[in-house]
Rosetta silent file (secondary structure, phi, psi, omega in degrees, C-alpha in Angstrom):
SEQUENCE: XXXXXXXXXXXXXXXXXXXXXXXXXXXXXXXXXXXXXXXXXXXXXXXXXXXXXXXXXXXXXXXXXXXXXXXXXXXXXXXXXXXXXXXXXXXXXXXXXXXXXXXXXXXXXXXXXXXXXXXXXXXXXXXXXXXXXXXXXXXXXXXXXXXXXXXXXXXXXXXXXXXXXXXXXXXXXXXXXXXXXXXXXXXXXXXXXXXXXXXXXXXXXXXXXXXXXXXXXXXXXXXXXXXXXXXXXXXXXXXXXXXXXXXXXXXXXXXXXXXXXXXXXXXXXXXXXXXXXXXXXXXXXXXXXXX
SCORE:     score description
SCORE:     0.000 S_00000001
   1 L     0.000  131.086 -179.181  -15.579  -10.908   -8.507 S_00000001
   2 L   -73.245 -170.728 -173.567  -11.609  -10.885   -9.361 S_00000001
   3 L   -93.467  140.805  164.549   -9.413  -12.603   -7.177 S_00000001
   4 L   -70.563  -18.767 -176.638   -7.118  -10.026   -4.389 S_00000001
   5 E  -140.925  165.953  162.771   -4.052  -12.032   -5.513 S_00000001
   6 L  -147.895  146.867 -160.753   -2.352  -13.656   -8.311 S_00000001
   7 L  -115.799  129.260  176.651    0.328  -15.726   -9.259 S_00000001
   8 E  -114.913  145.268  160.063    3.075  -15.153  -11.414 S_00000001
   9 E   -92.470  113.855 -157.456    6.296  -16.790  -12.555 S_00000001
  10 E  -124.555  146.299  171.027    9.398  -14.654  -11.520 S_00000001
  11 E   -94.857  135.775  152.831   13.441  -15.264  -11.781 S_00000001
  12 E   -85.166  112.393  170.051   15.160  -15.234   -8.457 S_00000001
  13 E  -139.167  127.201 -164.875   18.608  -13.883   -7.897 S_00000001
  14 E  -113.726  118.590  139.239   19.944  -14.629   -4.486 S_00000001
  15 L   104.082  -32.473 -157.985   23.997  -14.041   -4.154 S_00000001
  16 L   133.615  -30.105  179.197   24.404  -14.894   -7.926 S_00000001
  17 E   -80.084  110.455  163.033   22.197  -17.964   -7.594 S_00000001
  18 E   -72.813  130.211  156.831   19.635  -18.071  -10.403 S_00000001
  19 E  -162.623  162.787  172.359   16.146  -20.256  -10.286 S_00000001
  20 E   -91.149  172.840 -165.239   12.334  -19.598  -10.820 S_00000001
  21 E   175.973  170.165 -160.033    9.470  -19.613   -8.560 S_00000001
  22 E  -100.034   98.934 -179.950    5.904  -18.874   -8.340 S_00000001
  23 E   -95.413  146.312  168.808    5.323  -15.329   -6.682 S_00000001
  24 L   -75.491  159.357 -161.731    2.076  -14.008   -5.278 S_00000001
  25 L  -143.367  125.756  178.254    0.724  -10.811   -6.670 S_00000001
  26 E   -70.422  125.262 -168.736   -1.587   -7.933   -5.831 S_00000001
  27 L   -96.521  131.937  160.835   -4.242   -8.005   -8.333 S_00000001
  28 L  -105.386   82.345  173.876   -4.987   -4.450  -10.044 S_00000001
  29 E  -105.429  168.661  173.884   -8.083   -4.012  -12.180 S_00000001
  30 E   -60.550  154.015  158.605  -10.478   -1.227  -13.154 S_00000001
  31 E  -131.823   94.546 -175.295  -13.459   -0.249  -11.167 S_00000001
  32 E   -90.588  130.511 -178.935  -15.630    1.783  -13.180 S_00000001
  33 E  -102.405  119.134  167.227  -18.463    3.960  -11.173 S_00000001
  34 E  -121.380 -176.704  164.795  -21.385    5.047  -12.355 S_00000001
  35 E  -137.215  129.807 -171.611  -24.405    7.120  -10.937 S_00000001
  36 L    45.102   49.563 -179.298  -27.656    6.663  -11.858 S_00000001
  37 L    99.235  -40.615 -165.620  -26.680    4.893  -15.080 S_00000001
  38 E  -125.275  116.374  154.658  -24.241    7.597  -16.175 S_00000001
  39 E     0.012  105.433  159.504  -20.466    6.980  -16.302 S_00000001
  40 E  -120.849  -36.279  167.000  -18.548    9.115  -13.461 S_00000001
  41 E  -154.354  156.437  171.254  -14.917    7.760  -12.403 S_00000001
  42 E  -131.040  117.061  155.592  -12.693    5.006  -12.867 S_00000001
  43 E   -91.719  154.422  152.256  -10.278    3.861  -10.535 S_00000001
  44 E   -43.481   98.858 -169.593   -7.657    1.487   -9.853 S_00000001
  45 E  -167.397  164.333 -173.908   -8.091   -0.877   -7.329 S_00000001
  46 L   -70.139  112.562 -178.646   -7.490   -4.599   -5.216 S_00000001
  47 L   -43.849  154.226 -168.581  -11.315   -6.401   -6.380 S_00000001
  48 L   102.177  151.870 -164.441  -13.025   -6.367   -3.178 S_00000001
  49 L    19.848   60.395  167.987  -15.629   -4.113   -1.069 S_00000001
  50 L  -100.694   22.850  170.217  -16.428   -2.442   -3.975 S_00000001
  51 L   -93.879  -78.244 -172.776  -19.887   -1.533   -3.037 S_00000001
  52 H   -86.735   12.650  172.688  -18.380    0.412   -0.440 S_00000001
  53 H   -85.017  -27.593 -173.741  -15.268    1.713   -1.703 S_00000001
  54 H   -88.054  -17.374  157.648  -17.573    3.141   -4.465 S_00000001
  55 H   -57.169  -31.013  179.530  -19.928    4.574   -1.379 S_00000001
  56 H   -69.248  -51.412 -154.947  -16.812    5.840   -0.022 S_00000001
  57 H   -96.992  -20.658 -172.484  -15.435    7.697   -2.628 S_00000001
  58 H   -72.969  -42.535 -161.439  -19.192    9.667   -3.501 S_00000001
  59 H   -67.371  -21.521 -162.305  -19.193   10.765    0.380 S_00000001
  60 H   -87.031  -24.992  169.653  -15.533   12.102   -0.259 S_00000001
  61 H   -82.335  -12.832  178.920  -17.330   13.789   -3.100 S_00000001
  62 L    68.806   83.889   46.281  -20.139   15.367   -0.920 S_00000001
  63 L   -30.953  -28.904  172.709  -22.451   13.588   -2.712 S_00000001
  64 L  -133.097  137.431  171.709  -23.422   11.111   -0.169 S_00000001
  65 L  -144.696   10.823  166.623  -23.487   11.617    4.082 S_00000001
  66 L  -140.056  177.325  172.594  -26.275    9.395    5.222 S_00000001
  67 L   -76.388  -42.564  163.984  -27.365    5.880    4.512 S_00000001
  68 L   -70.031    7.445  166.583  -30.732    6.614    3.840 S_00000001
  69 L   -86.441  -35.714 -177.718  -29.586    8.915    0.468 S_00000001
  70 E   -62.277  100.913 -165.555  -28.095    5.606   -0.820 S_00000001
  71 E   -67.915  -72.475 -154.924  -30.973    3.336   -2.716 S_00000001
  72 E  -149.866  163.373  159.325  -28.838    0.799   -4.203 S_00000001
  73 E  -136.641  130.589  166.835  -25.561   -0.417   -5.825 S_00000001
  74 E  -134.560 -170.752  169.364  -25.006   -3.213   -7.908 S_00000001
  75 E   -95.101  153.046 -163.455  -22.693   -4.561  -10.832 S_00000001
  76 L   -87.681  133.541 -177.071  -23.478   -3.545  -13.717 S_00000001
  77 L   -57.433  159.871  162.462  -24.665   -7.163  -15.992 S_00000001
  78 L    75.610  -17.774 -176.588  -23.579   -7.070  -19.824 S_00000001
  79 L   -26.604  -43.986  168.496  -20.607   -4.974  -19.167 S_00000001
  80 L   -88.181  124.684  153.872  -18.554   -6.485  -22.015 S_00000001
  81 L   -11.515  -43.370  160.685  -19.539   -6.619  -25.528 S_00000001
  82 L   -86.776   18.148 -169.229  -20.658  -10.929  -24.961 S_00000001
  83 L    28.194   50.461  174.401  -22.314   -9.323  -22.040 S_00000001
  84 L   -77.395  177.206  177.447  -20.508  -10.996  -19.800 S_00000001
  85 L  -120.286  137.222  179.752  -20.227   -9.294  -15.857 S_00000001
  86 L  -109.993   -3.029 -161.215  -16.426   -8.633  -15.440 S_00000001
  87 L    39.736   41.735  154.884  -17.790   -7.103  -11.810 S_00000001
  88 L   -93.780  -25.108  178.081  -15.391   -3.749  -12.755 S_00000001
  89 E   -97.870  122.511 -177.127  -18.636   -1.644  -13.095 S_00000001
  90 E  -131.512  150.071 -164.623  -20.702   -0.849  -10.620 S_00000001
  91 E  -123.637  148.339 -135.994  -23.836    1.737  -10.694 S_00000001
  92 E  -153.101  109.533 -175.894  -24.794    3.590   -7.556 S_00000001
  93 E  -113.888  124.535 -179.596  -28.611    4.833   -7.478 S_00000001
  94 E   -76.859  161.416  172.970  -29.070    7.988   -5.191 S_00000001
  95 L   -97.413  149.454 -137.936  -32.474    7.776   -3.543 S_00000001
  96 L   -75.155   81.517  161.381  -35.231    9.426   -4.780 S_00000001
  97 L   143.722   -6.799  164.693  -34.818   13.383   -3.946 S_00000001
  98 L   -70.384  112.323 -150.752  -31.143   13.408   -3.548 S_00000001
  99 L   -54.881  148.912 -154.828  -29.479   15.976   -5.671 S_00000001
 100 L  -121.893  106.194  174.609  -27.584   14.211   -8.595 S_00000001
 101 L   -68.269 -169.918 -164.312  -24.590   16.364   -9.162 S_00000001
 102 L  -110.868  115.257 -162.658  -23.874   17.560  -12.813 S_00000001
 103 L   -93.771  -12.309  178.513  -21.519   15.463  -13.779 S_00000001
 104 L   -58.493  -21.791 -135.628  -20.541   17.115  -17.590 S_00000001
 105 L   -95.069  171.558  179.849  -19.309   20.108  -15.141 S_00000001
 106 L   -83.331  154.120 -166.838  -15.019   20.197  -13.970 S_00000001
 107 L  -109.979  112.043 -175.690  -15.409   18.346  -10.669 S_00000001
 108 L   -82.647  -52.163  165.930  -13.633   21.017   -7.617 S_00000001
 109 L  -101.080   35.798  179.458  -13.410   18.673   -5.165 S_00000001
 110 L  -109.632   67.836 -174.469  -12.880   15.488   -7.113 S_00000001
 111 L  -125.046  178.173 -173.337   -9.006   16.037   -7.405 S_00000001
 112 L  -129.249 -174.067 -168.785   -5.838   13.936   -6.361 S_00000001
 113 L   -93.067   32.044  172.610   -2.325   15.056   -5.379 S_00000001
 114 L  -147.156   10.958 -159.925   -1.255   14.973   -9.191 S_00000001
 115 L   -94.939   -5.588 -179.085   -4.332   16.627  -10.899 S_00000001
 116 L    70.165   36.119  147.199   -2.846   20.119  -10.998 S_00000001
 117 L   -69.566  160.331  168.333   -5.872   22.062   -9.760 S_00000001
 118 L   -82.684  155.772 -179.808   -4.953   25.216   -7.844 S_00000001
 119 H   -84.027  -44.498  165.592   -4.567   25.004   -4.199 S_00000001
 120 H   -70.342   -2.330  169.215   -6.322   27.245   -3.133 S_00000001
 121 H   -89.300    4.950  161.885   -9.302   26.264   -5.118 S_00000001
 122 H   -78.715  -46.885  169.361   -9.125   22.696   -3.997 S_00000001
 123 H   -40.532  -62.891 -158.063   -8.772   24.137   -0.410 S_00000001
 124 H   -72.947  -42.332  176.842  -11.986   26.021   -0.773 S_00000001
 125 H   -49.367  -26.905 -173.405  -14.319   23.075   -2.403 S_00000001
 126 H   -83.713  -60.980 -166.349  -13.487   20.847    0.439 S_00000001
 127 H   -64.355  -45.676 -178.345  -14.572   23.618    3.370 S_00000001
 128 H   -73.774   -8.334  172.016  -17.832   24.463    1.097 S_00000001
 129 H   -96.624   -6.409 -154.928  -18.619   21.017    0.649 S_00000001
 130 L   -82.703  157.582  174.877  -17.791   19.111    4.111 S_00000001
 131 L  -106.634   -0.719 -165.814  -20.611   18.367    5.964 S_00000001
 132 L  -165.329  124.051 -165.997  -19.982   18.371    9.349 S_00000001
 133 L   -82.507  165.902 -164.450  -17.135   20.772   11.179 S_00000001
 134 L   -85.469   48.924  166.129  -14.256   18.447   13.095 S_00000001
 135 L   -34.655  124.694  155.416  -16.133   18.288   16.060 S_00000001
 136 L   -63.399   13.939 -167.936  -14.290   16.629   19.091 S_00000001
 137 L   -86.732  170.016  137.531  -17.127   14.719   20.022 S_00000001
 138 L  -168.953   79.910  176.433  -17.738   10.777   19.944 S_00000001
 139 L   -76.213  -87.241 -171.036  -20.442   10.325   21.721 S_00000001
 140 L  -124.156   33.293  154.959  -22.362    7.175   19.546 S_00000001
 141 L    71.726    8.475  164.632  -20.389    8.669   16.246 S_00000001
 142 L   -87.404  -75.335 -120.977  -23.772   10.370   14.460 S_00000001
 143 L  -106.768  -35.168 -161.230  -24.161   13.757   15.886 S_00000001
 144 L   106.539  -19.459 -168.073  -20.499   15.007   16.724 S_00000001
 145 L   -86.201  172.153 -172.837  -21.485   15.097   20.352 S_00000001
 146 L   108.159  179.229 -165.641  -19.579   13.988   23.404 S_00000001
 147 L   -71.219  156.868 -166.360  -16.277   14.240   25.350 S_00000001
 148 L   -71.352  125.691 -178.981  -13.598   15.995   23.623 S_00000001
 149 L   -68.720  126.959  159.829  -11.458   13.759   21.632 S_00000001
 150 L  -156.798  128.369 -166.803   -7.482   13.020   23.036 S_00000001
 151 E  -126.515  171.086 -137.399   -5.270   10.667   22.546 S_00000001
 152 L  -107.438  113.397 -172.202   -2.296   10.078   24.162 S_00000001
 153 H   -42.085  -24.394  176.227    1.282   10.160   21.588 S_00000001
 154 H   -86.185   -4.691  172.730    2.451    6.663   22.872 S_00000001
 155 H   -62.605  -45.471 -170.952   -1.363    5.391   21.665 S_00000001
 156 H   -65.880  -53.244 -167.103   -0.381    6.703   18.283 S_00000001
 157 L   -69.034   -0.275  172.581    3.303    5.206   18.084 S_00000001
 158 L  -100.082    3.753 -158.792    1.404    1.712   18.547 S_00000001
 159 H   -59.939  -65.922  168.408   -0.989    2.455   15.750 S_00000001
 160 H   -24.912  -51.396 -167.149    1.525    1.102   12.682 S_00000001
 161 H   -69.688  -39.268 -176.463    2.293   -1.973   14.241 S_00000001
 162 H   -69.392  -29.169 -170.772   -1.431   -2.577   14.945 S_00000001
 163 H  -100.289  -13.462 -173.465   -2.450   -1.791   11.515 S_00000001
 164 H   -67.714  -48.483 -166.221    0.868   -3.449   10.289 S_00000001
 165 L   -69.966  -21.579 -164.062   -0.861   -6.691   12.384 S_00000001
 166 L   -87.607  -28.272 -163.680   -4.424   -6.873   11.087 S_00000001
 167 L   -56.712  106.876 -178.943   -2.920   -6.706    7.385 S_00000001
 168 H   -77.623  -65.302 -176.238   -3.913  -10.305    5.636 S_00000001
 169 H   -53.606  -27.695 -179.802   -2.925   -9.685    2.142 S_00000001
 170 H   -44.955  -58.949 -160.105    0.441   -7.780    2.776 S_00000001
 171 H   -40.609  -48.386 -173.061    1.408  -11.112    4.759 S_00000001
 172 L  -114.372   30.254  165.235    1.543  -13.080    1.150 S_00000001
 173 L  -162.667   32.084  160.436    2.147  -10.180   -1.602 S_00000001
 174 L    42.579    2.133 -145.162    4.157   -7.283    0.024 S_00000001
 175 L  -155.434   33.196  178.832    2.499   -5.019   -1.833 S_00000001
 176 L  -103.856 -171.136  148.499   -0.831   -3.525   -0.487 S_00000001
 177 E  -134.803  168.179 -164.399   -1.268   -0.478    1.160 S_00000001
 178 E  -130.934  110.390  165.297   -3.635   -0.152    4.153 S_00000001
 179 E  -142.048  147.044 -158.172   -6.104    2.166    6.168 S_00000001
 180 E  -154.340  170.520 -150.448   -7.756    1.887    9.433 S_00000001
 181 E  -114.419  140.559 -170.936   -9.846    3.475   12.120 S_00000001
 182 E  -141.828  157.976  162.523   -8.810    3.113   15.785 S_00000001
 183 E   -96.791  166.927 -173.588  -10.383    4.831   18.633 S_00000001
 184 L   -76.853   21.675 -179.257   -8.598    7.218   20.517 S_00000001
 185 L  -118.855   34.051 -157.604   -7.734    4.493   22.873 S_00000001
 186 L    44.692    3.436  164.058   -6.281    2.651   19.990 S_00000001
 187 L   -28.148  149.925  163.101   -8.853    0.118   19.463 S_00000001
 188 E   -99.735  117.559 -173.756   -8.983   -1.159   16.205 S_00000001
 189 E   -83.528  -45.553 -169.867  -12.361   -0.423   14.661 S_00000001
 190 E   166.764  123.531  151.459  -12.484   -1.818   10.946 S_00000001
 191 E  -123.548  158.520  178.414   -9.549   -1.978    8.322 S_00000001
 192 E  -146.753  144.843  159.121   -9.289   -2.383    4.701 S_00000001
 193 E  -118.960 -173.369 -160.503   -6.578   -2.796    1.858 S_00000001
 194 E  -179.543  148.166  167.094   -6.255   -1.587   -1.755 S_00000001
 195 L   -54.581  -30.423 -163.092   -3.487   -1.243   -4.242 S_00000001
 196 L  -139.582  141.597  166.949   -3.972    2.441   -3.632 S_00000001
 197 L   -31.538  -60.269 -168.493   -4.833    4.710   -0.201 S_00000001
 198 H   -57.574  -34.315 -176.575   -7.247    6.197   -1.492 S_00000001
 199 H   -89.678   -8.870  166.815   -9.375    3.512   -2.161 S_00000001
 200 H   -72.703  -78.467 -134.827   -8.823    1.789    1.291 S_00000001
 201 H   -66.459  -44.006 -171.903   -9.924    4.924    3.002 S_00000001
 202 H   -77.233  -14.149  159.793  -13.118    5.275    0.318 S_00000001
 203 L   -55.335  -65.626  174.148  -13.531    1.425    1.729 S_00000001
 204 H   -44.834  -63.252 -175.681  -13.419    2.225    5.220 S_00000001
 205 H   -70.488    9.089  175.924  -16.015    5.205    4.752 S_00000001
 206 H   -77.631  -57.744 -166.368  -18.244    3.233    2.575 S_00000001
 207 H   -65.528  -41.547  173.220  -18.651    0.434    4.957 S_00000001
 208 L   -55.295  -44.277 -174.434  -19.285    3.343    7.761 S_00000001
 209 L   -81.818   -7.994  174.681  -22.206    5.476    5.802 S_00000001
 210 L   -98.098   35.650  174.048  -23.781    1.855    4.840 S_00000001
 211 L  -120.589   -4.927 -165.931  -23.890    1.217    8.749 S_00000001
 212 L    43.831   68.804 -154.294  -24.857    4.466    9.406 S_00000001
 213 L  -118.940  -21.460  163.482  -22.232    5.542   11.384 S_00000001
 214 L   -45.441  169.961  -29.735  -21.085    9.025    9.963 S_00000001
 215 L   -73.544  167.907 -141.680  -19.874   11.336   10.707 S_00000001
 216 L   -88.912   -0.251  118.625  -16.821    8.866   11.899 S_00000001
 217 L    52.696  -38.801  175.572  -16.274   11.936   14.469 S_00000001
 218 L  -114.373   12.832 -173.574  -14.311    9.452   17.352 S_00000001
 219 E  -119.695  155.568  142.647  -12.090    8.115   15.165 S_00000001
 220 L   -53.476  169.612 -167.101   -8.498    7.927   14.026 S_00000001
 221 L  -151.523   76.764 -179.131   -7.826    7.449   10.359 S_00000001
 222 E   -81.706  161.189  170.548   -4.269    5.575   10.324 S_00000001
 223 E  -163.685  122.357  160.673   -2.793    4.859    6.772 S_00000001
 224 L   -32.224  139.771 -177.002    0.420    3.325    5.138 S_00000001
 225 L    82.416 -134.740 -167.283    2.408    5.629    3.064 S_00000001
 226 L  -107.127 -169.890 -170.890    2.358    9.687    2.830 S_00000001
 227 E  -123.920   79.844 -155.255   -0.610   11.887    3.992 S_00000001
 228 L  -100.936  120.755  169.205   -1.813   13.200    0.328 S_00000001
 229 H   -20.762  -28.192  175.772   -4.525   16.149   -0.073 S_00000001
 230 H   -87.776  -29.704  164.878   -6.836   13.824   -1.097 S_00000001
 231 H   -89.581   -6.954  158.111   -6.765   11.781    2.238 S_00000001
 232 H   -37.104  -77.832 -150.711   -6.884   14.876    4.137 S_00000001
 233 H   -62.941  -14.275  165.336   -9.835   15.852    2.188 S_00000001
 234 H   -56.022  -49.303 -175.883  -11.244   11.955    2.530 S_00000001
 235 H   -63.014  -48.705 -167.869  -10.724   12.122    6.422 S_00000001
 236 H   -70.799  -55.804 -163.992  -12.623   16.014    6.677 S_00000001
 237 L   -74.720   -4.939  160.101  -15.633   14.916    4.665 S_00000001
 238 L  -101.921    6.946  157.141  -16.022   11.609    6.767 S_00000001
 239 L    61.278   54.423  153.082  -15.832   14.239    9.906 S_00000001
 240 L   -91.083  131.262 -165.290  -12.844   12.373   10.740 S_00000001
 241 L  -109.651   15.249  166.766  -10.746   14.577   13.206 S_00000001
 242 E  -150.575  134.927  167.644   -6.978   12.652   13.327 S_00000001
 243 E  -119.467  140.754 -162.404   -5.129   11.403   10.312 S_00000001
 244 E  -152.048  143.816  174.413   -1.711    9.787   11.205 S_00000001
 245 E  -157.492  159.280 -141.893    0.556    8.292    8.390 S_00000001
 246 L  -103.613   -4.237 -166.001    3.791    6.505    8.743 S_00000001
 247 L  -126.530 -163.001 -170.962    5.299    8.768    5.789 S_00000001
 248 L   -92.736  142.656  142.972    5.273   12.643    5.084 S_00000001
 249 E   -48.765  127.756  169.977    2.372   15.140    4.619 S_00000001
 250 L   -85.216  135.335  174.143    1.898   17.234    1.215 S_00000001
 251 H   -32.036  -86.908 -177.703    1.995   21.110    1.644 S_00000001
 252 H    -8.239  -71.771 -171.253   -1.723   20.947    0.479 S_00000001
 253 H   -42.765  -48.249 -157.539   -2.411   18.478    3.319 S_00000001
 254 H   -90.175  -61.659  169.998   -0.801   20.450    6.108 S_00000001
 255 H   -47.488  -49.207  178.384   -2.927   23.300    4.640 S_00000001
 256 H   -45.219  -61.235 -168.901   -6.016   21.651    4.136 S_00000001
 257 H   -52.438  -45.745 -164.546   -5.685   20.099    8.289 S_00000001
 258 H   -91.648  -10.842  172.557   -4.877   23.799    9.766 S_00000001
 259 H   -80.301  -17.084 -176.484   -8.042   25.698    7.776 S_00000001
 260 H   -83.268  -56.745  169.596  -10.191   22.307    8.812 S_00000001
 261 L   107.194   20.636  155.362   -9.064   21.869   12.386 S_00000001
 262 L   -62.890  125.659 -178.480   -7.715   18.062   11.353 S_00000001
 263 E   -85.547  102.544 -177.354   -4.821   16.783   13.311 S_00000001
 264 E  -101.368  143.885 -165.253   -2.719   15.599   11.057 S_00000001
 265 E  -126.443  114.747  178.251    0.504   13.208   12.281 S_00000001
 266 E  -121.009  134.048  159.566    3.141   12.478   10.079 S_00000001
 267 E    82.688   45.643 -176.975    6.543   10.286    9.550 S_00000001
 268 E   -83.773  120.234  174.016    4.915    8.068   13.025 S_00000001
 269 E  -142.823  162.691 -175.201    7.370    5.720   13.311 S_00000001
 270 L    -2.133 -129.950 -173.540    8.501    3.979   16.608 S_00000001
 271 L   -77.510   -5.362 -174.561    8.240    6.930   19.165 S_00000001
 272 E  -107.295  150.793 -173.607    8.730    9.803   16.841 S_00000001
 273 E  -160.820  158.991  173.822    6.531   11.630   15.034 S_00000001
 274 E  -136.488  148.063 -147.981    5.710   14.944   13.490 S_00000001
 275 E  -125.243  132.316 -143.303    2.336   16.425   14.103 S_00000001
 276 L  -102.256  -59.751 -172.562    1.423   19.222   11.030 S_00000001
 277 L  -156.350 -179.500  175.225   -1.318   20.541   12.500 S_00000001
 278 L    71.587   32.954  170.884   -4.462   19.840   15.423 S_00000001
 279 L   -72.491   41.822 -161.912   -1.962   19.199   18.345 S_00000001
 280 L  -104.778  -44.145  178.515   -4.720   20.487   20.617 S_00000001
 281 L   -86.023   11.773  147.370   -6.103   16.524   20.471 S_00000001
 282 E  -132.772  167.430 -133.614   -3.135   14.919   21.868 S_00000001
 283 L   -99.884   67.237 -173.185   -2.240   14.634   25.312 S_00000001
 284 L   -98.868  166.610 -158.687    1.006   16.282   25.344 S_00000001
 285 L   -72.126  -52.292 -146.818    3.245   16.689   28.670 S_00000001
 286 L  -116.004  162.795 -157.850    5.279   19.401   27.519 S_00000001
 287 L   -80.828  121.129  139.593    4.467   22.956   26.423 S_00000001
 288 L    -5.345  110.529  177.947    5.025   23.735   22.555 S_00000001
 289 L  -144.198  173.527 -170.544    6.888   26.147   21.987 S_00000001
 290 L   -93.382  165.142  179.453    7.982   28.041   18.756 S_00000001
 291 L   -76.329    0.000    0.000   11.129   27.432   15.950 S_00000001
């Protein structure tokens, strides 16, 4: 397994005053995924929970939504040419009757906010693939059932700071990004980092379908940075129904949220915020009204 950090020697200039030092570092290596044996994606990512970050990203894929589809994952041995294990590959065996998609085929919902697919056909893969409409429930976070989810806009403005607090690795490399599940009463439920969003959020929903906890149905989805069509479409296929992010929403996103019926919350920063789409699920005082 690599190491989450590393240390480098960096020049310092304070004022005009030169000297060296040791800096900590976010470590970035490959993670290559396969299924059943055969080569499917490779990402970027911080070495850690990569059993579920690679669980994570097939349910984001409609490919996985219970625990019991998942046999097994391991790393793959021999990876390197001296068959050494660099632990970057790991192969992900569906259980025995679980449809294998075709992976030779253009992938519709496997895109990112730079892949150039058309919007609406990204738009459409995600509503024919999701598995479970944005039910307000959270009764015990399976079914969908239960009291209607709402949370209250000063719950939300404490979310950052709370997810800001739990962060270990930030604390010594500056340089992580973060995302984490709250209840609507702000609780913190389970965070994770990664060099990249995406793969904290494919953490978080890893670690949920191998607890068997989908869909995630009572939760918040907070995250560091913007609000990119791909965590939209991460949050609807984990039948998460609020995504809140400390930076701006992508057209795509803001589409994706009002065709889904995902509340999406953007630019949350101390008391202000801008809310894209779903305000139906927080508890506001004063009436809407239109620009």
């Amino acid at each position: 397994m690599g190491r989450v950090t590393e240390r480098r020697r960096v020049i310092r200039i304070r004022d005009g005053a030169v000297s060296t030092r040791p800096d900590t570092l976010v470590a970035e290596e490959p993670l290559e995924i396969r299924l059943n044996g055969k080569p499917l994606a490779i990402t970027m990512r911080t070495p850690g929970d990569d059993f579920a970050l690679a669980a994570g990203f097939l349910v984001s894929e409609g490919v996985l939504g219970r625990a019991d589809e998942l046999a097994n994952i391991v790393y793959c041995a021999g990876a390197t040419q001296d068959g050494s294990n660099t632990y970057n590959v790991v192969d992900v065996t569906l259980a025995p009757g679980v449809p294998v998609p075709d992976i030779t085929l253009e992938r519709n919902v496997y895109t990112t906010s730079s892949c150039g697919l058309c919007g609406k056909a990204s738009l459409d893969a995600v509503r024919t693939t999701a598995r479970w409409p944005l039910e307000d429930g959270f009764g015990d976070g399976r079914d969908g059932a239960g009291s209607p989810v709402r949370i209250e806009p000063e719950t939300l403005s404490a979310l950052p700071d709370r997810l800001r607090a739990a962060q270990r690795v930030f604390d010594r490399t500056g340089g992580l990004h973060a995302a984490a599940l709250f209840t609507p009463d702000g609780e913190l439920l389970d965070l994770r980092e990664d060099v990249g969003r995406h793969n904290a959020v494919d953490k978080l929903v890893g670690r949920a379908l191998q607890q068997g906890l989908l869909p995630l149905s009572g939760s918040v989805l907070m995250v560091s940075g913007r609000a990119s069509f791909e965590l939209a479409q991460k949050a609807v296929m984990a039948g998460i129904p609020v995504l809140a992010a400390v930076s701006a929403p992508s057209s795509l996103a803001v589409d994706l949220a009002a065709e889904t019926g995902l509340t999406l919350v953007g630019f949350l920063r101390g008391t202000s915020m801008n809310v894209y789409a779903g305000e139906q699920r927080l508890a506001l005082r004063t009436a809407v009204g239109g620009a």
